[in-house]
C-alpha positions in Angstrom: 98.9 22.8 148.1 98.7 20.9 144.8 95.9 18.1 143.7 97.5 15.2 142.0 96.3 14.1 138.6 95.8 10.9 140.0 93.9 12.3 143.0 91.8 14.3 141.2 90.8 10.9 139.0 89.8 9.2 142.1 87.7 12.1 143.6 85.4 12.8 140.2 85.0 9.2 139.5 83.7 8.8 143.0 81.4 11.7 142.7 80.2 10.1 139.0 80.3 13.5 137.6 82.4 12.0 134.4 83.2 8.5 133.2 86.6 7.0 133.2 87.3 6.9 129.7 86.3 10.7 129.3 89.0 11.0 131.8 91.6 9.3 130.1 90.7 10.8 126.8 91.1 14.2 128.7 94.2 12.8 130.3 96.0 12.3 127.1 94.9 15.4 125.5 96.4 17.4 128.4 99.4 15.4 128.0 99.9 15.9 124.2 98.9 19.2 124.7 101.2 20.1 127.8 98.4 21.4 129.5 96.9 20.6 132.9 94.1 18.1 133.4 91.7 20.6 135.2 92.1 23.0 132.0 91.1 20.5 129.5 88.0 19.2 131.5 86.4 22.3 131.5 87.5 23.4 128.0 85.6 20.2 126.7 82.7 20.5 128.7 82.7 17.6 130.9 83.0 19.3 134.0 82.0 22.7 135.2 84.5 25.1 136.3 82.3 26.0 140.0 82.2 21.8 140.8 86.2 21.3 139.4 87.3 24.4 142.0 84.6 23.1 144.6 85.9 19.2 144.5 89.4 20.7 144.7 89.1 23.0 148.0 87.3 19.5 149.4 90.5 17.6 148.6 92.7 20.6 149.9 90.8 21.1 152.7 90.6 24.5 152.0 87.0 26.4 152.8 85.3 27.7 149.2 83.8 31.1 148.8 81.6 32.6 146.5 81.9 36.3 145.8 79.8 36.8 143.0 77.7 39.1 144.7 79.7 40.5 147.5 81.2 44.1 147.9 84.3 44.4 149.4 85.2 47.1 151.7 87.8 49.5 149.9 89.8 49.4 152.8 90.3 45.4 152.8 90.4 45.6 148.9 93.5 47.6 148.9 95.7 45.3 150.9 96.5 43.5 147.7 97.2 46.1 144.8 95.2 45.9 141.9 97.7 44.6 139.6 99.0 41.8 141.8 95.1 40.9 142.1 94.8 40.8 138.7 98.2 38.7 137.4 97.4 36.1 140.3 94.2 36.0 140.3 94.2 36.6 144.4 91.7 39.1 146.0 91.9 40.2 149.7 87.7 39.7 151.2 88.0 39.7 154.9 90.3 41.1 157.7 89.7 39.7 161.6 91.9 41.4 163.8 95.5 40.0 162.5 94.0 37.5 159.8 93.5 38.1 156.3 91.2 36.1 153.8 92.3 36.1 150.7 90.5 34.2 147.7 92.4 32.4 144.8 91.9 30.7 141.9 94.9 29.0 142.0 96.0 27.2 145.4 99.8 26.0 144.3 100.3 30.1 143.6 102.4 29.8 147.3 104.9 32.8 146.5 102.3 34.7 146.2 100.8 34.1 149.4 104.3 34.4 150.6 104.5 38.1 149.2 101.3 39.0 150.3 101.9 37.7 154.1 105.4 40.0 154.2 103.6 43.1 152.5 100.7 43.4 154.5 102.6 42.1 158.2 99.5 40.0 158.2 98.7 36.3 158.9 97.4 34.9 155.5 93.8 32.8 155.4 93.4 31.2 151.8 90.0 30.1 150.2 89.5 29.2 146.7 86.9 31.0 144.2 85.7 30.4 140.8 86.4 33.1 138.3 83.1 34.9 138.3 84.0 35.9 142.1 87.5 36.8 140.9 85.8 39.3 138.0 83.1 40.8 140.7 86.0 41.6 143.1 88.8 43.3 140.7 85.6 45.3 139.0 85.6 46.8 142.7 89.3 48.6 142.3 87.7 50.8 139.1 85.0 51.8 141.7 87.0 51.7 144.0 89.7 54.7 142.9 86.5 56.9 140.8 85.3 57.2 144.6 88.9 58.3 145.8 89.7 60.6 142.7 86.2 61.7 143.5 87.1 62.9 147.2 90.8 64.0 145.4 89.6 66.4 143.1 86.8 67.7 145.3 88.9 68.3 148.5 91.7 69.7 146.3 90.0 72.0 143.7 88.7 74.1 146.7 92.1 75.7 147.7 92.9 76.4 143.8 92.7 80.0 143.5 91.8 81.6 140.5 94.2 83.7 138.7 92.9 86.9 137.1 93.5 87.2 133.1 94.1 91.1 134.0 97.2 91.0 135.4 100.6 92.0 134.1 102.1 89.6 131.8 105.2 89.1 134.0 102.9 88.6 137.4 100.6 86.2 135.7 103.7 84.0 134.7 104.4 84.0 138.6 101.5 83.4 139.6 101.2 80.2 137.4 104.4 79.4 138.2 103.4 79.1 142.2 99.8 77.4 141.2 101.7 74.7 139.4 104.0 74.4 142.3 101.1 73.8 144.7 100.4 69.8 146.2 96.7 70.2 145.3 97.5 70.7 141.4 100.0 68.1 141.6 97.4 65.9 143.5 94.6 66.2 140.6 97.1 65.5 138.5 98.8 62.5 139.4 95.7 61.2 140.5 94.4 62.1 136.6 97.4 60.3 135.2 97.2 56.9 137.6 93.2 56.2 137.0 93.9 56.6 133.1 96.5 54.1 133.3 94.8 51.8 135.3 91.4 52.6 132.7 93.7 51.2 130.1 93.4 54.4 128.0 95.6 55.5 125.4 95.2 59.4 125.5 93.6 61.9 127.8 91.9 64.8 126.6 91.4 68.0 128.8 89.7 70.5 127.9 88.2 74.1 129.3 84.2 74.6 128.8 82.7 77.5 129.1 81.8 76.7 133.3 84.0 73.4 133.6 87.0 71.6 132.7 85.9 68.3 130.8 88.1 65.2 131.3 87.8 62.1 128.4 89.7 58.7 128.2 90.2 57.2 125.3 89.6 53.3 125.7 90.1 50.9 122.8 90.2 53.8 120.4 86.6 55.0 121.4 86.6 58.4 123.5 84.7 58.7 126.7 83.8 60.9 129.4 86.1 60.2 132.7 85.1 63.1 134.8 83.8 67.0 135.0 86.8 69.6 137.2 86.1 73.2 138.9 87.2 75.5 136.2 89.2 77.0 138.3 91.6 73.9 138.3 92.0 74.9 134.4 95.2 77.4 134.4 97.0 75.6 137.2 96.5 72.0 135.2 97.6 73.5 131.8 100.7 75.1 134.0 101.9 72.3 135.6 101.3 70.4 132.4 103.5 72.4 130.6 106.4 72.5 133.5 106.8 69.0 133.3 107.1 69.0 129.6 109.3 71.7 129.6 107.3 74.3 127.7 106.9 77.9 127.9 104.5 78.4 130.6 103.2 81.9 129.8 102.9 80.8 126.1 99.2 80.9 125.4 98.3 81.6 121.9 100.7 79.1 119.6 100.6 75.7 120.0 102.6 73.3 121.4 104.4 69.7 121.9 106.5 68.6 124.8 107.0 64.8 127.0 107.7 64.0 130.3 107.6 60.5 132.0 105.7 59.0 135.0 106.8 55.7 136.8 106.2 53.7 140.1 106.9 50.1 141.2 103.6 49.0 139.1 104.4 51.3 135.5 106.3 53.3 133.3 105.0 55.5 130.4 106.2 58.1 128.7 103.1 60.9 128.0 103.5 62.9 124.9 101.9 65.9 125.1 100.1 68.4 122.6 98.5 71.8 124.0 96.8 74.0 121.8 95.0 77.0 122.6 91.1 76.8 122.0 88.1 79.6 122.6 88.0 78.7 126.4 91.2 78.8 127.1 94.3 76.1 126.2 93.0 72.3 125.0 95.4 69.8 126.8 96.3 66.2 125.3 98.5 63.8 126.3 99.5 60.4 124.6 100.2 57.7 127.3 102.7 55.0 125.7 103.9 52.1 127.9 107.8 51.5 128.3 107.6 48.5 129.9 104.8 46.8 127.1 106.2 43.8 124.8 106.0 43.8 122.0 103.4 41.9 119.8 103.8 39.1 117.5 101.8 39.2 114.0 98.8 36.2 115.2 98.3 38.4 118.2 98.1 41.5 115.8 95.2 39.6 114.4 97.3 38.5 110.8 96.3 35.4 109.4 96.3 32.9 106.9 97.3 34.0 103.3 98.1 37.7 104.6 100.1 36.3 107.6 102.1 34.6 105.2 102.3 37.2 102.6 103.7 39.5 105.4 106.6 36.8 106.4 107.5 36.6 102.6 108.0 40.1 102.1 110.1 39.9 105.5 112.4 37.7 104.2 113.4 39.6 100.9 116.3 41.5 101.5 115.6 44.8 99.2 112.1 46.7 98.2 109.1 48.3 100.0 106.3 47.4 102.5 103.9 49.9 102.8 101.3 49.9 106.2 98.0 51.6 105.6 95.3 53.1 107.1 93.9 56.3 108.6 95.2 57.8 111.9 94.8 55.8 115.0 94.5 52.4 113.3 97.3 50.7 114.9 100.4 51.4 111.8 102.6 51.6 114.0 102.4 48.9 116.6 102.5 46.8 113.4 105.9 48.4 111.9 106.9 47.7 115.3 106.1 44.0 115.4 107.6 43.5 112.0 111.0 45.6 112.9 111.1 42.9 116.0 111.0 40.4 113.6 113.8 41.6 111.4 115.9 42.4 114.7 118.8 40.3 114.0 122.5 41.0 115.2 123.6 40.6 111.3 122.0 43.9 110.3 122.0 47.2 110.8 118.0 48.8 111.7 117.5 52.6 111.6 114.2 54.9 112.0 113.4 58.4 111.3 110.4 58.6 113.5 107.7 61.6 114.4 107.9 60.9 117.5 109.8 57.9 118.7 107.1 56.2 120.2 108.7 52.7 122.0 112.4 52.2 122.7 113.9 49.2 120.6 117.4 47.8 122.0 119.8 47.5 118.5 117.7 49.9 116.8 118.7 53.1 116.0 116.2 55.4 116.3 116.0 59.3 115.0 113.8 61.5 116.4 112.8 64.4 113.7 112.6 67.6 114.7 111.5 70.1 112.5 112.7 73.3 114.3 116.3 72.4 113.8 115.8 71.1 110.4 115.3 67.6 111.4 112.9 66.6 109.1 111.8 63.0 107.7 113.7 64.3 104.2 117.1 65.0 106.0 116.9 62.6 108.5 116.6 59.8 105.6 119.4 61.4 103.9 121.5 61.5 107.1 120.8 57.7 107.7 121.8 56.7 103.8 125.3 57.6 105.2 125.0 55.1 108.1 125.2 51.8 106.2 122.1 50.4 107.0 120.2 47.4 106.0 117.1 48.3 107.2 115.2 51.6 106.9 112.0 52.8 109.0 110.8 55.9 108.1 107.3 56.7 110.3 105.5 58.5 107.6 105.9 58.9 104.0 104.1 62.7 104.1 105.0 64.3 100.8 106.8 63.7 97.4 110.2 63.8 98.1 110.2 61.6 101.3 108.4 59.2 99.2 111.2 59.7 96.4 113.7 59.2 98.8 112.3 55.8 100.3 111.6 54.4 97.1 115.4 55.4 95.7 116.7 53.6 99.3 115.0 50.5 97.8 116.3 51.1 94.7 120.1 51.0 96.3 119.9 47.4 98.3 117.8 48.1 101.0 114.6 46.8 103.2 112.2 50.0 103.4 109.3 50.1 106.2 107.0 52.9 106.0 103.3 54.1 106.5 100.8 55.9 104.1 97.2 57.7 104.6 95.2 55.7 102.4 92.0 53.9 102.8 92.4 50.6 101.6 95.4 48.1 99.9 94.5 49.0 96.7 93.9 53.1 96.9 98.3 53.5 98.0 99.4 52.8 94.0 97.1 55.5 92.8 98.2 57.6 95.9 101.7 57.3 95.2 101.3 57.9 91.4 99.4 61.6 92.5 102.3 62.3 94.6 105.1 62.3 91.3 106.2 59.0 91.9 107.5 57.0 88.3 105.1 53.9 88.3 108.1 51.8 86.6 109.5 52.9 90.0 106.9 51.8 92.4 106.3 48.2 90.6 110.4 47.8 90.6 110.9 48.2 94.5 107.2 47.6 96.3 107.1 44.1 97.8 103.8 44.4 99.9 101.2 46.8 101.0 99.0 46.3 104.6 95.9 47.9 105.0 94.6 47.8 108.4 91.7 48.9 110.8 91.1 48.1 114.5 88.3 46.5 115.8 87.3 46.4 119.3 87.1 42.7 121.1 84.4 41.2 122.9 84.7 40.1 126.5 83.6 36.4 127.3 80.4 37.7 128.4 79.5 38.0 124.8 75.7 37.6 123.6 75.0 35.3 120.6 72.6 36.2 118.3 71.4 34.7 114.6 71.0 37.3 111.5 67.4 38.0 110.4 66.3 38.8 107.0 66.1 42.4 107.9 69.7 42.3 108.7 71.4 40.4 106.0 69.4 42.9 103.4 71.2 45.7 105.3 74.9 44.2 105.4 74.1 43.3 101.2 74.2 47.1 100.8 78.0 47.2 101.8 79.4 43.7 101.4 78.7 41.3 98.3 77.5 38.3 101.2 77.6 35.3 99.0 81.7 35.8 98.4 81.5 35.9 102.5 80.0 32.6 102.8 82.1 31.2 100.0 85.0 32.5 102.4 83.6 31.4 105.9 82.8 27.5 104.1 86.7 27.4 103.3 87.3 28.6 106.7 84.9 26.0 107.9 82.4 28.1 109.9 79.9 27.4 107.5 79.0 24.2 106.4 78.2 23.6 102.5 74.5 23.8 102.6 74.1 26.3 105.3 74.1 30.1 105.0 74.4 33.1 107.3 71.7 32.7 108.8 72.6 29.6 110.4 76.0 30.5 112.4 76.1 32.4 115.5 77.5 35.9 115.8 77.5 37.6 119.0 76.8 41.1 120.3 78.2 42.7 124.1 77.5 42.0 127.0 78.2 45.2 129.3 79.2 44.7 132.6 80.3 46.6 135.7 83.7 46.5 134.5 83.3 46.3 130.8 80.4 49.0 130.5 80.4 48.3 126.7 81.4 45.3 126.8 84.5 45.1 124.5 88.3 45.3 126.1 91.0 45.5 124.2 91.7 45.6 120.4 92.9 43.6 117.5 93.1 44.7 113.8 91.7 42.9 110.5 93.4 43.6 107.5 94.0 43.3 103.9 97.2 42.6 101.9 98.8 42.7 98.3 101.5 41.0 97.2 103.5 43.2 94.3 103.0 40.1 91.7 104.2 40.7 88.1 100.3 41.0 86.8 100.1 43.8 89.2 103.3 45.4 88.4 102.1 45.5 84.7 99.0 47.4 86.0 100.6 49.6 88.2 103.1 50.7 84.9 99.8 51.1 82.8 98.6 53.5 85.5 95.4 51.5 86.2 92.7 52.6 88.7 92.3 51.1 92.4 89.4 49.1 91.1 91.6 47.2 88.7 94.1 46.6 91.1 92.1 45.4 93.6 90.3 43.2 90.9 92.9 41.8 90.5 94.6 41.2 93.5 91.7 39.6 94.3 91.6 36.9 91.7 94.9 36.3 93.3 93.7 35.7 96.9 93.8 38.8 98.5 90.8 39.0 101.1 88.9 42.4 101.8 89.3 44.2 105.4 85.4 43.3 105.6 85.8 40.2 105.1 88.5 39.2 107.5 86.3 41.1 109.7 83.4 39.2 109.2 85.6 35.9 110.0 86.8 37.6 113.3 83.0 38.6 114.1 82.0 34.7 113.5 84.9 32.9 115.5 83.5 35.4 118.2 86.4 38.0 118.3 84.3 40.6 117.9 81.3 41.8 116.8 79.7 42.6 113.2 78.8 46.4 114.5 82.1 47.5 115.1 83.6 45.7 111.9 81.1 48.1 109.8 81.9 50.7 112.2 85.7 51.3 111.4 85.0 50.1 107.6 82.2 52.6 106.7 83.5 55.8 105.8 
């Protein structure tokens, strides 16, 4: 089922919907491009999306439906799983007796209807849809599974019996034990897991109240509520938490850290857990990371420009130190990640000493510390010294002698990769300096420092909005605004003889699926290259203003204002650029 360039020419020209030389012109581009025809119509305007997919089921012969409004039933929803619906684009509708209507975006997807037919034993029915049908159905799933975690937890929770804090030490290990053990606590879990992974969250939080047992998500670094549970569901949760994580299970007053894994035919993540015991009872959280996830390269990161090429320059020298910045959860180490895929090379030899080993890397050696056996960042360093390497990853530089150690590793011939609590670029050389470090030391081997935040991205449903006077007099509180429009003129968002007032920025547009109307994340950043004017300051011991003074006279661009060119190309929106800025 495929539409030929050429009879798709014939069929807009005869419905005049676009001239033939806007054809042609679109034609070409495609060509040049390698892109299809339909995809470049649309991109430029000249044809709307709902008449391109309309004129194409006419030529197909296949019937078009709209589904904007519709709901499906969940039964009929189902058929296809949810992240087959969402890769292909292909939702199930309608079921007749043995016939199945599927909708589709794309009608030349043919394995897919293939799949689907074998799966389901069913005879397949294809109509094609626009991509605002597409959106209303796959919202449905997240409805969808909150209704049957709903039923889940409510039918389970009932049989849960609560065990008595009175009894006998040894007896109350038992009894956990069996509650663990039992299908309904493994239920509400499982189910727990599967709806936080299919939320997109990173970690889930569970934690005892004083009459309930509250369950957050957080989504795009932003924590919210998922859903309320029986108290009585508390002790057997935290128990079977702590079986799978192999922990002591009638340890209830120290902390403590454990992982297990979870995988079906549709994921695989590894959950690192933390429990620590709280007035109520014992706080659960557990860190969801993805084993099957690629890795990202720097543009999809969010690098750019003068940083991204900063970044690739210090990549390619073979001795010093680059430094990644930032406070917790701001994305450090996805990005040491990104840049150790980059230096990846058969011709050298990669070690890590990480707390904890978050993603697998093939040809990377990776060291998990462990401070109970003396495993620690310090000794594990030393330990990897010994192993010839040409490349050294060290997950956090936490005190002054792990710092000593990287920077004498530099010192010796190699590549250091680390991370550093500070708050911006400039605020690490002062850091460093406080924590004994010689500054001849730290201007001989530092090659580049990163500072990072993450913002949160808009959907396509975005709002656009202008600034008003009142607004611009609030951003000049935190931002000096007329070095941002010198900036957004050289990245030509502005024109010359406009302002800020002039360009569009948008706001979000919440939606049944996107209830705040941002998915996903990308970071904004600033860099600074170790040049010799800066090495000079570093030996005199200047302050973080000077450096950054400086480093701006050499081109560096603030976190807030890489953010600001992010919220005008759309990407995201000016509130949550001051929101992760504003300390």
């Amino acid at each position: 089922m495929r539409v030929e360039p050429q009879q798709l020419k014939a069929f807009i020209l005869d419905a005049g919907l676009i001239k033939e030389i806007q054809f042609n012109q679109a034609a070409e581009k495609a060509e040049r491009e390698n892109k299809k025809i339909e995809e470049v119509l649309v991109n430029q305007g000249l044809i709307k999306q709902d008449d391109l997919v309309k004129l194409k089921a006419y030529i197909l012969g296949i019937p078009y439906i709209a589904l904007e409004e519709g709901i499906i039933d969940p039964e009929i929803l189902k058929i296809i799983p949810e992240p087959i619906a969402r890769t292909h684009n292909i939702v199930s509708f309608r079921k007749k007796g043995n016939n199945l209507e599927v909708a589709m975006l794309d009608p030349e997807d043919l394995e897919i209807i293939e799949f689907i037919k074998k799966k389901s034993n069913l005879k397949i029915l294809p109509r094609l849809t626009n991509e605002k049908s597409i959106k209303n159905v796959l919202s449905q799933y997240q409805e969808s599974l909150r209704m049957e975690f709903g039923k889940i937890i409510k039918k389970e929770a009932k049989g849960i019996k609560i065990i008595s804090k009175e009894k006998g030490l040894e007896n109350r290990k038992n009894e956990l034990e069996k509650q663990a053990q039992e299908f309904s606590i493994i239920k509400i879990i499982d189910t727990l897991l599967k709806h936080a992974i299919l939320q997109r969250a990173s970690d889930v939080h569970i934690e005892p109240m004083k009459k309930e047992v509250l369950v957050r998500y957080r989504i795009d670094g932003i924590l919210h509520d998922a859903m309320v549970l029986p108290l009585g569901t508390n002790s057997g949760i935290v128990a079977r938490i702590k079986i799978l994580s192999n922990l002591k299970i009638d340890e209830h007053r120290l902390p403590q850290d454990g992982r297990f894994k979870i995988e079906d035919e549709n994921y695989k993540y590894s959950c690192r857990v933390s429990i620590l015991p709280v007035f109520n009872g014992e706080k659960v959280v557990i860190r969801l990371l993805s084993e099957t996830a690629e890795g990202f390269t720097l543009e999809e990161l969010g690098l750019r420009d003068e940083a991204l090429e900063r970044v690739y320059r210090a990549l390619k020298k073979p001795v010093g130190i680059i430094l990644i910045t930032g406070p917790t959860g701001c994305g450090k180490t996805t990005t040491l990640y990104s840049l150790m895929e980059i230096l990846n090379d058969p011709a050298v030899n990669i070690s890590t000493v990480e707390d904890p080993v978050e993603y697998r890397m093939p040809r990377i050696n990776q060291t998990q510390v462990n401070p109970k056996i003396g495993l620690t960042f310090v000794s594990g360093l030393r330990s990897l010294l010994r192993q010839d390497p040409d490349i050294l990853m060290v997950g956090e530089i936490r005190d002054n002698e792990t710092a000593s150690l990287a920077i004498n590793a530099a010192l010796t011939g190699h590549l250091v990769l680390s991370t550093l609590h500070t708050n911006s670029a400039a605020g690490t050389i002062p850091r460093l300096i406080d924590m004994k470090q010689e500054p001849f030391l730290l201007s001989s081997t530092l090659n580049l420092i990163l500072a990072q935040r993450l913002v949160r991205k808009l959907t396509e449903e975005k709002k656009p909005y202008k600034l008003n006077q009142e607004e611009i007099a609030n951003l000049s509180k935190y931002c000096d605004l007329k070095e941002i429009e010198k900036i957004l003129i050289q990245e030509k968002i502005l024109k010359k003889e406009q302002n800020l007032q002039d360009i569009n920025f948008f706001r979000p547009q919440p939606s049944k699926k996107t209830p705040e109307g941002y998915k996903g994340r990308i970071g904004i950043y600033e860099t600074i290259s170790i040049s010799e004017s800066i090495k000079h300051l570093i030996q005199k011991q200047a302050s973080s203003d000077e450096i950054q003074k400086r480093a701006r006279e050499e081109g560096m661009r603030l976190m807030i204002e890489d953010g600001f060119i992010k919220a005008a190309q759309g990407i995201t929106s000016l509130e949550e650029v001051f929101r992760v800025i504003i300390e």
